[in-house]
N, C-alpha and C positions, 0 to 999 in steps of 0.2 A: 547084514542090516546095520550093524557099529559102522561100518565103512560107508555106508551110503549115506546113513546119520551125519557124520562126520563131512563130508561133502556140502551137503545140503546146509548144514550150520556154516561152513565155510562161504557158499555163493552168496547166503543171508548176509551175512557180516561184510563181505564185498560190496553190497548194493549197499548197506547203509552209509559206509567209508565213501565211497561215489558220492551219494546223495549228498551228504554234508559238505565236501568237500563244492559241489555245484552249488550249492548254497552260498557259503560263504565265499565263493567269487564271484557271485551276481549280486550280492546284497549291496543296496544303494544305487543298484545304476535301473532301477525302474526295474527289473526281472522281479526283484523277492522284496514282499511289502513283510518283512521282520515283527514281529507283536511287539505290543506296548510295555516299555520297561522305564516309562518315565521320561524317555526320547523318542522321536519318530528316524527309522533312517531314510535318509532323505537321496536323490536323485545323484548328489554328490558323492554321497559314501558315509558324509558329514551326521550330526546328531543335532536336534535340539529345533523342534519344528517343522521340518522340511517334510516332504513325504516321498512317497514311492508312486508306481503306473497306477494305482488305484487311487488316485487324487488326493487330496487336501482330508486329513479326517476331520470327521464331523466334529463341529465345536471350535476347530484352531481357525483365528482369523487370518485373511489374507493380510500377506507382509507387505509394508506401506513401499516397499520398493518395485513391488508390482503393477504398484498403481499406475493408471495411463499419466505421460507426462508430456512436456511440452518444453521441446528442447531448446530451445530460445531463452526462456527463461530459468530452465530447469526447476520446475514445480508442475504439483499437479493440484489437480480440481479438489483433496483433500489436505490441501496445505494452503492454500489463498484464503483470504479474510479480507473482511471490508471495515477501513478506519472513518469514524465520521467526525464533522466538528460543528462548533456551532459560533457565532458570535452577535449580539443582539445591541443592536447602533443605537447612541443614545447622542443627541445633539450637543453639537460642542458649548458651554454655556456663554459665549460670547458669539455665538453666529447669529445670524440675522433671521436666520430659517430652522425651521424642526424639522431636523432629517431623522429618521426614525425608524426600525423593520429587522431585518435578520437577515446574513449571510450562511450559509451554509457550507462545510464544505464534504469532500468522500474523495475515497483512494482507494483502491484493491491494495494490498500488501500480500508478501508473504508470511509464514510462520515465522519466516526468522525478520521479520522484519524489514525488508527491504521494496521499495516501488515495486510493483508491476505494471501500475499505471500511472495516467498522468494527473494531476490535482483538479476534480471537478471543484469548482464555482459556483454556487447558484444565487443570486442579487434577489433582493426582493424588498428594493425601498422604497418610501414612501418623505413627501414634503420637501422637495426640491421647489427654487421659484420660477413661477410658469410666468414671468412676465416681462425675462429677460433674454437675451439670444443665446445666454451659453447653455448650453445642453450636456457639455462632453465636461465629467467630472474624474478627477486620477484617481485611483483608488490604490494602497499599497500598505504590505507590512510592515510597521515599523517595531522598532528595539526593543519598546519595554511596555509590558501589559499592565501598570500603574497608570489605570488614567482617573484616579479619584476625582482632582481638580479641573482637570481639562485636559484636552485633547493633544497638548503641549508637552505634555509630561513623557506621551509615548516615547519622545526620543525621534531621532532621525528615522529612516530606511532601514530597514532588516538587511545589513549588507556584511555577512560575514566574511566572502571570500574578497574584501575589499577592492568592488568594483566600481566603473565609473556608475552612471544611472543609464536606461537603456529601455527599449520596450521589450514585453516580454518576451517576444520571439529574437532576438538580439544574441549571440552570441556572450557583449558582452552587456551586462546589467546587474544591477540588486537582485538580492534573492526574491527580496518582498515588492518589485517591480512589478504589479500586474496589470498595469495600462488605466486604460480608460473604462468607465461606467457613463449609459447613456442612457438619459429623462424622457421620458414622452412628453407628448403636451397637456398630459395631468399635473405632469412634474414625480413620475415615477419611474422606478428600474427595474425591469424583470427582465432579469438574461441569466446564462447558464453558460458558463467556457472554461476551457480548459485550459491549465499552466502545466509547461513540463519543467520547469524548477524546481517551484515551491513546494515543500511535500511536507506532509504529516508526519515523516516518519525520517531517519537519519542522523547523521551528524547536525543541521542543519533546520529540525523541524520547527514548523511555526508555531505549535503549540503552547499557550502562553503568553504568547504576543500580541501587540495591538495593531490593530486595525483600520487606517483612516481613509476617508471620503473628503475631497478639496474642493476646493468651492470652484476651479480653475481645470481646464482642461490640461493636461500633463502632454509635455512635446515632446516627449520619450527619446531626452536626450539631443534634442537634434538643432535647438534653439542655438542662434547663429550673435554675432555682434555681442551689446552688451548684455542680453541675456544668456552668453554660452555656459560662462561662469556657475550660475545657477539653475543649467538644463541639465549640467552633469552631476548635479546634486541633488534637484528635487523635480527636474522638468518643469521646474515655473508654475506647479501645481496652484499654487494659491493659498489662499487661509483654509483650515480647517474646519469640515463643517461639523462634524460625526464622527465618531468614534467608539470601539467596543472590545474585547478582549476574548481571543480566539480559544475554545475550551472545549475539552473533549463533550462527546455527544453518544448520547446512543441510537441507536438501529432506529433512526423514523419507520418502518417496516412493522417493529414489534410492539 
């Protein structure tokens, strides 16, 4: 009976030494979901979150590296935000006309800050003059968002990477180049377009800056003879009608 005893304690003590020993070579790779000691062992082998074949424990959130993403830009749908602005035109005090209304503008960005899209626009002025043929007005960022006195003050063209003038789609142009704005026959603007320049966001952002409406259609650069001089500078825009100073906005939505 001692001998059989003896046996029997022996083959017992073998299966546990097996046992553990299978244990601790499958833990982490999905075989042994290990209990909770403050760590999860994870599919790696790894500690600190991860888990095993019995999925995610209850409570731990998904890690933001598993989120679906989009390789192009490398972000995903919980890392994009949307940046807005606002600027509210107020007439230059030596124009002839009350131009008057708000610009808006929006950008999807990332977390860390950088475009994902291109700089929406939306125009919504009012009191342009209906009783003359120009219709096509430049509209562009300039320098400095001091426009206490007048529209003058702005400063030139938003032209940091000192360029000639250009339209917007131009390889070469101002930052603050955004072309033309066009009147109806009320003498108003409502349009909505897109600039892949100018952005909210960057070394470069227009935030803070002003804003102007010309009373002159802008030749976006291309003005020949003795207008060339001043097409590469301001596109012959003309006098200043309006002006307003470009400033964070919140969510129109909320």
């Amino acid at each position: 009976m001692a001998e059989k005893a003896l046996i029997l304690l022996f083959v017992a003590l073998s299966c546990r030494l097996a046992c553990t020993e299978w244990a601790d070579n499958n833990r982490g790779n999905g075989m042994y979901h290990g209990g909770y000691n403050g760590n999860y062992q994870g599919r790696s082998g790894s500690s600190g979150g991860s888990y095993g074949r019995f999925g995610r424990p209850r409570g731990i959130p998904r890690s933001p590296h598993e989120r679906p993403s989009y390789d192009g830009t490398t972000y995903s749908r919980q890392t994009q935000k949307k940046l807005f602005a606002t600027c509210s035109m107020m007439p230059d005090p030596a124009a002839p006309v009350l131009v008057t209304g708000t610009v808006r503008f929006e950008q999807t960005v990332s977390s860390q800050n950088q475009a994902l899209s291109q700089l929406q626009v939306a125009v919504q002025l009012r009191g342009f003059e209906t009783r003359d043929n120009n219709v096509d007005h430049g509209m562009h960022v300039h320098m400095f968002g001091d426009i206490r006195t007048s529209c003058a003050d702005a400063g030139g063209h938003y032209n940091p990477t000192n360029m000639t003038h250009g339209s917007p789609f131009s390889a070469v142009r101002h930052v603050g180049d955004l072309g033309n704005i066009f009147e109806d026959g009320g003498g108003q603007v409502n349009t909505v377009f897109m600039d892949p320049v100018a952005s909210l966001v960057g070394e470069f952002s227009i935030f803070g800056r002003g804003l102007v409406v010309h009373a002159g259609r802008d030749d976006l650069g291309l003005g020949t003879g003795e207008n060339r001089t001043e097409s590469l500078k301001t596109g012959n825009a003309g006098a200043r009608l309006a002006c307003c100073v470009i400033a964070h906005a919140a969510d129109p939505q909320i």
